[in-house]
Backbone as numpy.savetxt, mean C-alpha at the origin, in Angstrom:
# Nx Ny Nz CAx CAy CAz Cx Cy Cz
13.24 -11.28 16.03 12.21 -10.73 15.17 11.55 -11.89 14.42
10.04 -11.69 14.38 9.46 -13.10 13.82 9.61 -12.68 12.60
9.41 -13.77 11.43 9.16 -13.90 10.20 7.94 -12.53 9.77
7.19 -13.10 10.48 5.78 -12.06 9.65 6.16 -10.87 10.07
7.34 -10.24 11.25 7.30 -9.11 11.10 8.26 -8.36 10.10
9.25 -9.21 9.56 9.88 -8.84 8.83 8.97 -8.92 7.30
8.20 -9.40 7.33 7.31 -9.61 5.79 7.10 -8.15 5.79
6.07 -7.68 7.13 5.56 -6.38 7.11 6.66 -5.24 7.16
7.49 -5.45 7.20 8.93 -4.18 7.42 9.32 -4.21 6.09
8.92 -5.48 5.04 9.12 -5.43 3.62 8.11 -4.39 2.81
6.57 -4.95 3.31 6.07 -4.07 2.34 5.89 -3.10 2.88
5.83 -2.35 4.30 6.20 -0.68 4.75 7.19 -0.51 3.73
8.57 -1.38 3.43 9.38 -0.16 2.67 9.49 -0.12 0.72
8.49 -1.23 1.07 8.17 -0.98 -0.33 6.94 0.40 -0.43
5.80 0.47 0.23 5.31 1.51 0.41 5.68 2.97 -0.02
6.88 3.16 1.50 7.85 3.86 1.82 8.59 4.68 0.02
9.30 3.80 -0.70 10.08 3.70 -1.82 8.91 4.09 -2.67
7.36 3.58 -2.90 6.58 4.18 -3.41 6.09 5.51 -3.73
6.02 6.07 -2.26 5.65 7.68 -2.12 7.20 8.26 -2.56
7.98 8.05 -2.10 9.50 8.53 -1.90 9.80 8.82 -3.99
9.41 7.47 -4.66 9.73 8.13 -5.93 8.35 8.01 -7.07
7.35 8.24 -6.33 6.16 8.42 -6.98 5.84 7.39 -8.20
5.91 6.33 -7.50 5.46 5.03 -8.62 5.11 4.35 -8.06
3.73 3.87 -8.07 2.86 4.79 -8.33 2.20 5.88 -7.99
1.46 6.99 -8.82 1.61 8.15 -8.40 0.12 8.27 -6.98
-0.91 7.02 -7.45 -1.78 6.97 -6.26 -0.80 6.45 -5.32
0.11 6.22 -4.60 0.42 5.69 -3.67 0.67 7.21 -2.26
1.03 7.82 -3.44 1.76 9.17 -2.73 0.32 10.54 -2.15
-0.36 9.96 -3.13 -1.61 10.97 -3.27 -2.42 9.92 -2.57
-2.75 8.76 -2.14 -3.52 8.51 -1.16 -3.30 8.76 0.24
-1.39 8.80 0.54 -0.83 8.85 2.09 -1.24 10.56 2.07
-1.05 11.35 1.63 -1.78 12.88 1.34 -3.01 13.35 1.75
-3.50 12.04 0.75 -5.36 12.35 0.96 -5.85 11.71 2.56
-5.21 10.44 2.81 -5.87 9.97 4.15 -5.02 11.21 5.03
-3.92 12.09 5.22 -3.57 12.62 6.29 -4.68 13.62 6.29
-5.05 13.97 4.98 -5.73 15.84 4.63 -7.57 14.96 5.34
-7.71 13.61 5.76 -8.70 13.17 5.47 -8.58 13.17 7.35
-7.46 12.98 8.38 -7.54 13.30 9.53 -7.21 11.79 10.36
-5.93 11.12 9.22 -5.89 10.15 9.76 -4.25 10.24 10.10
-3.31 9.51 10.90 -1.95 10.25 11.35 -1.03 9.50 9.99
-0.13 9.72 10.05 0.48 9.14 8.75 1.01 8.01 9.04
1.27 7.66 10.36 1.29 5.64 10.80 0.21 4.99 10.20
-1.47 5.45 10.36 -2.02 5.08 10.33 -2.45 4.94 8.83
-2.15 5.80 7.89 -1.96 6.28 6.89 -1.39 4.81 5.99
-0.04 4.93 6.33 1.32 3.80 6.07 0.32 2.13 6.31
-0.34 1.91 7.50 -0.80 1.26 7.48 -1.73 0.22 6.86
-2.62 1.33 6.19 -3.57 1.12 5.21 -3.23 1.16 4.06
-2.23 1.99 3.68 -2.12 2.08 2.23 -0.69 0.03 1.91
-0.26 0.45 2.95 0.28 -1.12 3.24 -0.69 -2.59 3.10
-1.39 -2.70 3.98 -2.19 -3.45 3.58 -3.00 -3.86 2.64
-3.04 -2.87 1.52 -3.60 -2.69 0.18 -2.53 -3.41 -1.08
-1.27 -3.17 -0.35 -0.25 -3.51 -1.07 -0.36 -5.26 -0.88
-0.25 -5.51 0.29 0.02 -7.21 0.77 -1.32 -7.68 0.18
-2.34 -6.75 0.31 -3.56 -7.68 -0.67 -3.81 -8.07 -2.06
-2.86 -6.61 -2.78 -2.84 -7.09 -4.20 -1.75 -7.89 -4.46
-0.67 -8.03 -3.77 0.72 -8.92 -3.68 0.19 -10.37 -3.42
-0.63 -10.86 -2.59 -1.47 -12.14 -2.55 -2.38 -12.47 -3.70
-2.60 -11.63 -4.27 -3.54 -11.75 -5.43 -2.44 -12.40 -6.46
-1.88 -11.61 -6.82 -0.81 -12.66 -7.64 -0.45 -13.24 -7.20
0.18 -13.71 -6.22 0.67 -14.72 -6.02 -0.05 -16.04 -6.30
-1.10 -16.21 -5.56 -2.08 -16.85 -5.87 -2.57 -17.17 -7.27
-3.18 -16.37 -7.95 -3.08 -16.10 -9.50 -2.14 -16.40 -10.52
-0.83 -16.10 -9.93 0.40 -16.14 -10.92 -0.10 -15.17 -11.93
-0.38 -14.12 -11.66 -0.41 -13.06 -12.67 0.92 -11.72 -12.27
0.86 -11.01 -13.08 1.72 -10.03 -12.88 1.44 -9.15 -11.96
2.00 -8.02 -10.88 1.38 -6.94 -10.20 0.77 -6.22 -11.18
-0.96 -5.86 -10.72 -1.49 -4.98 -11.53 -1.39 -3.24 -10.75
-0.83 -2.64 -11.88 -1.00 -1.37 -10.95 -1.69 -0.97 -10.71
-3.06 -0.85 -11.87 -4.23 -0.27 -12.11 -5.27 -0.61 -10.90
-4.98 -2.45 -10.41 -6.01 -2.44 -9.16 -5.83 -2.03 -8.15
-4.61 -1.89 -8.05 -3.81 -1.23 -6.91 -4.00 0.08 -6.73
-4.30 0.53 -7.93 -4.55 2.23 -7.79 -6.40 2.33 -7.25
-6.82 1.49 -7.95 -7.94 1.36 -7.22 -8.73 1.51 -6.33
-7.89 0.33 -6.03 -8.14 -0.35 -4.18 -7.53 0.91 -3.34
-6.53 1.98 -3.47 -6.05 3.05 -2.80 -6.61 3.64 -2.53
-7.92 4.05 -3.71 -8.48 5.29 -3.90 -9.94 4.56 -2.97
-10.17 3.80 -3.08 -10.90 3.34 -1.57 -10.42 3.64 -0.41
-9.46 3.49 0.31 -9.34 3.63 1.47 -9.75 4.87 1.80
-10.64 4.87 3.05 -10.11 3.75 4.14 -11.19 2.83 4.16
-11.84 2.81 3.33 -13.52 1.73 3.61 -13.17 0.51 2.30
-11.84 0.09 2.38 -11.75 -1.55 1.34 -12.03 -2.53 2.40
C-alpha cells in the first residue's frame, strides 16, 4: 500500500467518524444532501473528503488551527468548490 493511499484511508475515516458522531454537524448533512442531490454515497465520501484534505493543507501551510466554520463552508458548496 503506497503512502498517499494510506493518507486518503486517513481522511475517509476521519470523514467517516465525522458523520458517525455529528461533528461537525455540516459534515453529516452535506453526505445527505449530495445523496438526496443524486450523487452515490462513494461519490458523496469523496467530495466531502477532499474538502477535508483542502482545509487540512490550509493549516498546515498557515500554521493556523482547523477552522470549522470554513470547512462548513466549503461543504455547503459542494459539489461545484
Amino acid at each position: 500500500m503506497s503512502n498517499d493511499r494510506t493518507v486518503k484511508d486517513g481522511f475517509l475515516d476521519t470523514v467517516l467518524k465525522q458523520i458517525e458522531s455529528g461533528k461537525p454537524p455540516a459534515a453529516r448533512a452535506t453526505l445527505e444532501r449530495l445523496k438526496g442531490e443524486g450523487h452515490s454515497e462513494t461519490e458523496a465520501l469523496h467530495l466531502i473528503t477532499a474538502v477535508l484534505r483542502t482545509e487540512m493543507d490550509k493549516m498546515i501551510k498557515t500554521s493556523t488551527p482547523f477552522d470549522d466554520d470554513a470547512y462548513s463552508e466549503l461543504l455547503k458548496k459542494l459539489p461545484h468548490v
